[in-house]
N, C-alpha and C positions, 0 to 999 in steps of 0.2 A: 504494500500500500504506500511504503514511502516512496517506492519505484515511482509509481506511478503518480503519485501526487506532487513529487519534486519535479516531473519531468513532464507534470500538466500534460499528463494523455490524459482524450477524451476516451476515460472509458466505455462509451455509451456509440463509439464511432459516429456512423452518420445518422445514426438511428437518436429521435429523441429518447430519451431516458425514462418515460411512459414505458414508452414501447418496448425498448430495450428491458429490464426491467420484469415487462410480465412477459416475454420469454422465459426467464428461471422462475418470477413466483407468479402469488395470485394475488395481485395489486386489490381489485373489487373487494376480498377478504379480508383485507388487512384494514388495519383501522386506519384514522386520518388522524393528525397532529394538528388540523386546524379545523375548527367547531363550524367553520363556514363548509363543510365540502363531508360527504358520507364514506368514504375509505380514501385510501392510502393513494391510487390513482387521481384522484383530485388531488388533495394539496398539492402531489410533486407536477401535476403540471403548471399549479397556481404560482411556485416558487423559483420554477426551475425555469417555465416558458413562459406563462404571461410575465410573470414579475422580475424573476433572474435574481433574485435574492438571498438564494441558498448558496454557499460558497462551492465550488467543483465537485470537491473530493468527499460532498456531505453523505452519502450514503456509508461511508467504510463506518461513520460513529453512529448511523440511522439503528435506534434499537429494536425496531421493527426486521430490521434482516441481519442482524447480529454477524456480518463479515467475520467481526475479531474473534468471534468464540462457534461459530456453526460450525456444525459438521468436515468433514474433510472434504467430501465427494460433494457438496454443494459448496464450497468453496472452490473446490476446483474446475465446477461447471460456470462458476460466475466468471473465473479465468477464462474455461474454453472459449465462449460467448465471446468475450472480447476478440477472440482472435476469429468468428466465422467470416465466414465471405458477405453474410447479409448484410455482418455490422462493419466490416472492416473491408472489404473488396481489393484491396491494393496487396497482394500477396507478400511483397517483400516487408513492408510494413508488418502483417500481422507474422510473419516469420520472425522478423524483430523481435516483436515483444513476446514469442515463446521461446528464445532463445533466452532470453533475461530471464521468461518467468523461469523456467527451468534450472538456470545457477541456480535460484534461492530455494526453487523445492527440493533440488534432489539431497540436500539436506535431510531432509525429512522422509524423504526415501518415495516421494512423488514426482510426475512429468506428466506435460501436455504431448501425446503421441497424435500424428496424422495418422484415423483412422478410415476417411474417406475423402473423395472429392465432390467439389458440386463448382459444376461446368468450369472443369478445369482448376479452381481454386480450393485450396486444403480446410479438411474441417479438422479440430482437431477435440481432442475426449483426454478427460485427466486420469489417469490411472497411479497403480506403483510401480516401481522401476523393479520389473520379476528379472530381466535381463541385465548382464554388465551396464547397457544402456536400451536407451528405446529402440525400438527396433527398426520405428519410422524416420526414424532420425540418425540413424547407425552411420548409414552412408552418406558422405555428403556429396550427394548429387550435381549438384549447381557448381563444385568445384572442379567436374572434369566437364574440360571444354569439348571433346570429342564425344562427348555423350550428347547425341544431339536430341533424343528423347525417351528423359530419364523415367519416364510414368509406368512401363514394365517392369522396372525396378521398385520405384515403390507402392505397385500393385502389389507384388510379393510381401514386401515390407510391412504393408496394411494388413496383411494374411497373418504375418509372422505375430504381432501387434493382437490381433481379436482373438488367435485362437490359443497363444503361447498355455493358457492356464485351461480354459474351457475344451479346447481340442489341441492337445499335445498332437498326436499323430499327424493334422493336421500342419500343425509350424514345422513339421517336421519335411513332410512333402513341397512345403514351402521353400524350406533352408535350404533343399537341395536343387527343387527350381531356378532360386535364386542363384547358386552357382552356375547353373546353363546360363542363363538368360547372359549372363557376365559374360562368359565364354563365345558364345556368338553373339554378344556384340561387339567383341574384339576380333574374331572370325570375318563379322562383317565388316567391320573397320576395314581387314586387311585385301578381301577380295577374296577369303580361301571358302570355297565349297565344304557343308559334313553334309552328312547325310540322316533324313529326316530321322527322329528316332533314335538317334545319337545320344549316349549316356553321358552324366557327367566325366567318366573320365576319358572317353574317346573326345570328349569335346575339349578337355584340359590337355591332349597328348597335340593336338591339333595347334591348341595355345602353345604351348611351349616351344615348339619349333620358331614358330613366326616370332616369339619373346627374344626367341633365343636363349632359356634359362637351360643352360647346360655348364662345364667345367671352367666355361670362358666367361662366366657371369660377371666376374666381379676381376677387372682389368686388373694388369700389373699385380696381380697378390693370388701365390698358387693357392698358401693357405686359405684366402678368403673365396676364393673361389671353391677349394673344398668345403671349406664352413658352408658354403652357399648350395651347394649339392647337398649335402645332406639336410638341408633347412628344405627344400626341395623334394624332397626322397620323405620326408615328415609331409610336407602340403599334399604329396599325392595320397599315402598312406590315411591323410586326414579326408580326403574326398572319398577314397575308396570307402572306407570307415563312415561316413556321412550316407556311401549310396547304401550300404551294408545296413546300417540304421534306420532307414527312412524304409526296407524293405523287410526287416523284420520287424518293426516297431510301429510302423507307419501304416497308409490305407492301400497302398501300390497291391498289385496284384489283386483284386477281387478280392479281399483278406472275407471269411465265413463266419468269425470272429473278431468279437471288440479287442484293439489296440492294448495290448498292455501299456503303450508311453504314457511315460508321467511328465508334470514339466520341467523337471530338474534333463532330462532327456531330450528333450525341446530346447531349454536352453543351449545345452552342449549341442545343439544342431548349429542352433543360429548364431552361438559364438563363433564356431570354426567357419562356418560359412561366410558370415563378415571378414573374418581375418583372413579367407582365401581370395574374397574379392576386393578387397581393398589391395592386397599385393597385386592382383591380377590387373587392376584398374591404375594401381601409381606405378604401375610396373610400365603397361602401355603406354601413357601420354609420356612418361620415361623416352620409352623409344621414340616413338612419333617425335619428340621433340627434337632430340638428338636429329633426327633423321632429317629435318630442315636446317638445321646448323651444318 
């Protein structure tokens, strides 16, 4: 609240603050602070927009919606709000302020995750942080410029996000998608052909040629370039491991039977999966770069 009060955001976006407002409650039900008006919907438009008399940030001390002490999950939905497309439309903007809100909750072991879209622009939902980090957020998209359309990506990521606790098996088949989709998009980058139906690791053997991630990784240094094979020799072991998981654990195959995955199992999907594609992805603009200089 001081975030935001120091830094006069209009919590309420473009939306007045009526309005805004009974999106999260029920304004009608709630009483009114001024004897002239029947609930809580009158006064704040009497103060807020005829009059302008309530200073900005009046609602965080309003004891009618008790910000400082409500609940967690209605606190965190007065957060999401702020950042929808209805009320905030300018996406880098509302990225903004879930990247801030995020430093101060994950403290507390809460985050704002994109959990859908709406036409194009992120919605996003407060949850707890069940993963090292959110999952919609893992990757940061918007930093590789060769990604020229990063929303398959976090289609997965929005997967990985709804179902990590409720359908483990689920984020599971996810975390593995999510490594293809990485794969041929650095596939397509390059111009190389696989073939439809291609598993994660015929699609990573595919990668690494075009990478080039072999003994001559890591220039001028034998040792580091062995360090680097075997870091290597672990990432495949870890995909292999990833498809192994997501086929015994997971919904692949017609399974006739409920999933044993729990989401401690999930997790371990979608961590190694993150840390396969973020090499995969800083590895590529890597090259690519080089390869104009």
């Amino acid at each position: 609240m001081d975030l935001l009060s120091a830094g006069e955001v209009a919590w309420a976006g473009r939306l007045e603050e009526p309005r805004f407002l009974e999106r999260i409650f029920g304004l009608s039900k709630m009483r009114s602070t001024d004897g002239r008006f029947r609930d809580a919907a009158g006064d704040i438009w009497q103060h807020r927009i005829n009059n302008y008399d309530w200073p900005a940030d009046w609602v965080f001390t309003d004891d009618r919606f008790q910000l400082l002490r409500c609940p967690d999950e209605l606190f965190g939905r007065f957060l999401a709000e702020m950042c929808h497309p209805v009320v905030r439309p300018d996406v880098d903007e509302a990225r903004g302020l879930v990247k801030g809100f995020n430093e101060l909750l994950a403290t507390d072991g809460w985050e704002l995750s994109e959990v859908a879209q709406l036409s194009g622009r992120p919605v996003f939902a407060a949850c707890r942080r069940e993963a090292y980090r959110g999952a919609a957020e893992s990757l940061q998209n918007d930093g590789y410029e060769r990604l020229k359309d990063p929303e398959a990506l976090r289609e997965h990521l929005r997967r990985i996000d709804r179902d990590l606790n409720s359908d483990p098996a689920g984020a599971i088949g996810s975390s593995k998608e999510l490594v293809e989709t990485v794969c041929k998009t650095i596939l397509d980058d390059y111009g190389v052909e696989y073939r439809q139906g291609a598993d994660a690791m015929d699609l990573y053997t595919l990668v690494q040629v075009e990478l080039r991630l072999n003994v001559e990784a890591v220039e001028d240094s034998k040792k580091g370039s062995e360090a680097s094979v075997k870091a290597l020799r672990a990432l495949i072991t870890t995909i292999q491991s990833l498809a192994e998981l997501r086929n015994e654990l997971g919904l692949g195959h017609g399974r006739t039977r409920p999933s044993p995955a729990l989401t401690r199992h999930a997790r371990l999907a979608f961590n190694s999966a993150v840390a396969i594609c973020e090499f995969l992805m800083d590895t590529w603009h890597d090259r690519r770069s080089r390869s104009r200089t």
